[in-house]
C-alpha positions as CSV (number, residue, x, y, z in Angstrom):
1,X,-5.6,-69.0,-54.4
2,X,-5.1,-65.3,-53.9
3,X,-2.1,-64.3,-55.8
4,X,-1.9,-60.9,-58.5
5,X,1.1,-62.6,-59.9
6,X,-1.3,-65.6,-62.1
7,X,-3.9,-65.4,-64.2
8,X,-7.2,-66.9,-63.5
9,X,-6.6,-69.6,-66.0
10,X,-3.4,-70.4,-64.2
11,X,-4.8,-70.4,-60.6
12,X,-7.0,-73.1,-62.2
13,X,-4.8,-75.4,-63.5
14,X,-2.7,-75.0,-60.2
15,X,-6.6,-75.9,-58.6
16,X,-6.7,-78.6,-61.2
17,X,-3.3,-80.3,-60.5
18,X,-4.2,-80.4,-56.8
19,X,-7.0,-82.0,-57.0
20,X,-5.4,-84.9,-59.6
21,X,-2.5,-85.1,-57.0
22,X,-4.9,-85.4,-54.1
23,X,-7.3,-87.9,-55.9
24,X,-10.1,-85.3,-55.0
25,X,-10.7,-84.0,-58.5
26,X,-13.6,-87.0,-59.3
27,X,-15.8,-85.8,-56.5
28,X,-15.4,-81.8,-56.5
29,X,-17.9,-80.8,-59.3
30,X,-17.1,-76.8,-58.2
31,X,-13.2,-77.2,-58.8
32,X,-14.5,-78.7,-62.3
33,X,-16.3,-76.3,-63.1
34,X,-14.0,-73.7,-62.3
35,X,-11.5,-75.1,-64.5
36,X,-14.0,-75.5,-67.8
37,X,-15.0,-72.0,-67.4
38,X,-10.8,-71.5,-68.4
39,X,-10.0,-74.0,-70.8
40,X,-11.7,-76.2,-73.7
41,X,-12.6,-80.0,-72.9
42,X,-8.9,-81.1,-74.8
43,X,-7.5,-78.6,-72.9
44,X,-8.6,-80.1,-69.2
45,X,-7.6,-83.7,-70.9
46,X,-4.0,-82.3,-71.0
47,X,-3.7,-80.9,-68.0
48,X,-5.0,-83.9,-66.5
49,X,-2.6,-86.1,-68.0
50,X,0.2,-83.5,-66.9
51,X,-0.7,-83.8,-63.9
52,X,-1.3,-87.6,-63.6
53,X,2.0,-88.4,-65.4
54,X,4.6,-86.1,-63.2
55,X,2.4,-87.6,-60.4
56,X,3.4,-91.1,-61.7
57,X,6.8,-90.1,-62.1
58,X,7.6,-88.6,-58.3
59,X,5.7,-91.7,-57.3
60,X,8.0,-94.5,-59.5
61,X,11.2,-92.1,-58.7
62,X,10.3,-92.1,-54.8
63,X,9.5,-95.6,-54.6
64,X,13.5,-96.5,-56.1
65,X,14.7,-93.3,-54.2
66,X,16.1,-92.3,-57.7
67,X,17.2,-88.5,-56.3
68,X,16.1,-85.5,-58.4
69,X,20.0,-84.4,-59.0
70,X,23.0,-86.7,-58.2
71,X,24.1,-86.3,-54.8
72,X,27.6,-86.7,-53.4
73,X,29.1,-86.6,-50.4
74,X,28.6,-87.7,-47.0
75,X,25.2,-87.2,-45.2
76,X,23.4,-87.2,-48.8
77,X,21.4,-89.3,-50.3
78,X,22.4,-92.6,-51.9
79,X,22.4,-92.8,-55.5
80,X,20.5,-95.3,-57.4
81,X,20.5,-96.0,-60.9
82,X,17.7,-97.7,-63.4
83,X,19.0,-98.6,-66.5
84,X,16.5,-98.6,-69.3
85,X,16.7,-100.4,-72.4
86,X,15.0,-98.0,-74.8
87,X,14.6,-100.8,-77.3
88,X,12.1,-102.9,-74.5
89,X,10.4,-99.3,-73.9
90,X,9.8,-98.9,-77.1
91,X,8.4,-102.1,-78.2
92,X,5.6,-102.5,-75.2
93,X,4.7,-99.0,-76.2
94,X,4.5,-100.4,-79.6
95,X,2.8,-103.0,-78.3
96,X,-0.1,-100.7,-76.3
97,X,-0.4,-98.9,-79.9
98,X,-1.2,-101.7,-81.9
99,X,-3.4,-103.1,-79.2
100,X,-5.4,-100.2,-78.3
101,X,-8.9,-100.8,-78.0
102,X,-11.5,-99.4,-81.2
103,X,-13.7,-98.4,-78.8
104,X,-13.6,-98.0,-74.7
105,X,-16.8,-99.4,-72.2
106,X,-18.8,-96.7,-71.1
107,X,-18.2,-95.8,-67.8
108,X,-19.8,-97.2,-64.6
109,X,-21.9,-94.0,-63.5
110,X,-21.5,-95.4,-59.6
């Protein structure tokens, strides 16, 4: 990315968040690399998890076509509406707390 306006740590968590969106960040050792030489292992944790979770976010809000602003009118998009109940969100997370693992397998090196 060529730009004067970002910094070279931005440029590489713009990199960074490509790759997570594209799925291509496991197998590109040199975007990796690029993005440690900018920011500290809990650092590229975070932006990973940024990334993943508005990821997972467009994905869930595309999938319901839930639009990013209400809409009105003729010709616009139909609006759909998910109702949570905040108590139920809260108790699975609750639930994913109190069950969370001491200790995770070590990963398959495959």
């Amino acid at each position: 990315m060529d730009s004067d306006l970002l910094t070279d740590r931005e440029k590489a968590a713009i990199l960074w968040a490509e790759h997570v969106t594209k799925n291509t960040a496991r197998s590109r050792d040199d975007v990796f690399e690029t993005v440690r030489k900018q920011f500290s292992e809990s650092e590229v944790v975070e932006l990973t998890f940024a990334s993943a979770y508005f990821n997972m976010r467009n994905r869930f809000n595309d999938s319901l076509q839930i639009p990013l602003e209400p809409h009105s009118g003729e010709g616009k998009i139909k609006e759909r509406s998910v109702k949570v109940n905040t108590d139920k969100l809260k108790a699975y997370f609750e639930f994913i707390l109190d069950n969370w693992p001491e200790q995770f397998p070590e990963p398959n090196p495959d």
